[in-house]
C-alpha positions in Angstrom: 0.0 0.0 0.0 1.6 3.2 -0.8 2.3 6.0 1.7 0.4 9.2 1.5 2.5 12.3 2.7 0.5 14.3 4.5 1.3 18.8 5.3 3.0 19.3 7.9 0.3 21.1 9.5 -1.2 17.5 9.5 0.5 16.5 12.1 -0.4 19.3 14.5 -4.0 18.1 14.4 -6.0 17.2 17.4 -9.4 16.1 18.4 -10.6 19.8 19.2 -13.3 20.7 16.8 -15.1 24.0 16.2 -18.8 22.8 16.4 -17.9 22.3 20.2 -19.8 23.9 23.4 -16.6 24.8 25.4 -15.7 28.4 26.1 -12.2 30.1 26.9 -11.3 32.5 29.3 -9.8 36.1 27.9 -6.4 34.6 29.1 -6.7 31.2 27.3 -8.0 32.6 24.0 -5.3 35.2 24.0 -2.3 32.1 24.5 -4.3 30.0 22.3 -4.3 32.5 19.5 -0.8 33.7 20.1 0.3 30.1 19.7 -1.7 29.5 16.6 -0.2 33.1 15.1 3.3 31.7 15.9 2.9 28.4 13.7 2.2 30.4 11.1 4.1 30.9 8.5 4.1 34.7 8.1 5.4 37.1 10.8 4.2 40.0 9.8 0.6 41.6 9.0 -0.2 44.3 7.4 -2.7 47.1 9.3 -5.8 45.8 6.5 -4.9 42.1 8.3 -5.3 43.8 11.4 -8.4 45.4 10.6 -9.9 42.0 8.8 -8.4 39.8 11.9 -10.0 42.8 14.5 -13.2 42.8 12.8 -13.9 38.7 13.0 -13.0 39.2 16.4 -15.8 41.6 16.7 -13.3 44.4 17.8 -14.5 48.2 16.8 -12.5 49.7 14.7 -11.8 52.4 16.9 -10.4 50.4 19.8 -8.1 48.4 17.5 -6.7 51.9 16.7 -6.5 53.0 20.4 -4.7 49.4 21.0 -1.8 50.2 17.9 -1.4 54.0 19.4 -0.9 52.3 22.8 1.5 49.3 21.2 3.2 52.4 19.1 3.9 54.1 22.6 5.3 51.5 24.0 8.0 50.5 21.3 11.5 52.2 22.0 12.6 54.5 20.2 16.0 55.1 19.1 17.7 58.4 20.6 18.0 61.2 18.3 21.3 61.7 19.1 22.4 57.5 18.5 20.7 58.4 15.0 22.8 61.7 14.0 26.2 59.5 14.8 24.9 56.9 12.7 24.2 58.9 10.0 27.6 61.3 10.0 29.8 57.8 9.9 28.4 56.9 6.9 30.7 58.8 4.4 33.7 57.7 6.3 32.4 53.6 6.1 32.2 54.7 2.1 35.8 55.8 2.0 36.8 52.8 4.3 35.1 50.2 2.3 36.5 51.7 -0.9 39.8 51.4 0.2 39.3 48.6 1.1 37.9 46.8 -2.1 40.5 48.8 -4.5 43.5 47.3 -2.4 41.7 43.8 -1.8 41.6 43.6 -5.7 45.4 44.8 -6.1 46.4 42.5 -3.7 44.5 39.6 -5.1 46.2 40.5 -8.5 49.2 40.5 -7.5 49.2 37.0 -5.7 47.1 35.8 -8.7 50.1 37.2 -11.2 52.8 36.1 -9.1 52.3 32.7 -8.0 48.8 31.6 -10.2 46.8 30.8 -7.4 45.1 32.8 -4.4 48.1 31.7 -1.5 49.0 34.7 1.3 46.5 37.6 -0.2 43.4 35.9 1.5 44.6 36.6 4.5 45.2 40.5 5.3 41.5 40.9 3.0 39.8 38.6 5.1 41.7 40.2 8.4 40.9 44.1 7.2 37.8 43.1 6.1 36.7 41.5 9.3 38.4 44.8 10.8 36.2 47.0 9.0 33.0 44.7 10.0 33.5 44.5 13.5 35.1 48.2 14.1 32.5 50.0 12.7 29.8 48.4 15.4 30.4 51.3 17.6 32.2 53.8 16.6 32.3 57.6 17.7 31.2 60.6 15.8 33.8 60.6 13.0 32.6 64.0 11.7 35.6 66.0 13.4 37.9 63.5 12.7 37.2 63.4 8.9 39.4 65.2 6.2 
């Protein structure tokens, strides 16, 4: 007898069906839904999913709105000043990372020239380049500092 292959989603199948009489408490629905949202396959909706997911949830319209204001509030926000830094480093990481892909390609030249094969240039690329990844995570205000 040949084996059927069922979804995945098969699997996850219980005995709980609709049509019954039992009744869940605000906290159970909200965890039971939350679960069933995370087995999804999507993790984002957009705010006309919201609105169609609100409204077979019999939730006005208006206090779905008050609920995304509130949820909107309560998001952190990046400081102003964390955004200015990140913005004024930019033209230096340009002028880094262009230095860094003109001499990569010299240097890969060169070993590729000299010896036929890739053999000692891989090395100081893949150690600036890492250098370049890893010190830019942080990095001051480079606008006083820039030529």
């Amino acid at each position: 007898m040949p084996q059927s292959h069922s979804p995945p989603s098969a699997s996850l199948e219980t005995s709980w069906r609709p049509e019954s009489e039992q009744f869940y408490s605000h906290a159970a629905a909200e965890a039971i839904l939350g679960k069933a949202l995370d087995l999804r396959a999507t993790d984002r909706f957009s705010a006309q999913q919201l609105q169609e997911m609100a409204a077979e949830l019999d939730i006005a319209p208006e206090i779905l709105a008050a609920a995304v204001a509130d949820w909107h509030t309560r998001q952190p926000a990046e400081p102003k000043s964390r955004t200015i830094a990140l913005s004024q480093i930019k033209p230096w990481q340009r002028r880094q990372w262009g230095q860094y892909a003109i001499a990569s390609i010299l240097m890969l030249a060169i070993d590729l020239v000299t010896t036929g094969m890739l053999t000692w240039s891989i090395y100081p690329v893949m150690g600036w380049g890492l250098g370049l990844l890893f010190g830019g995570c942080d990095r001051p205000d480079q606008s006083s500092k820039s030529s």
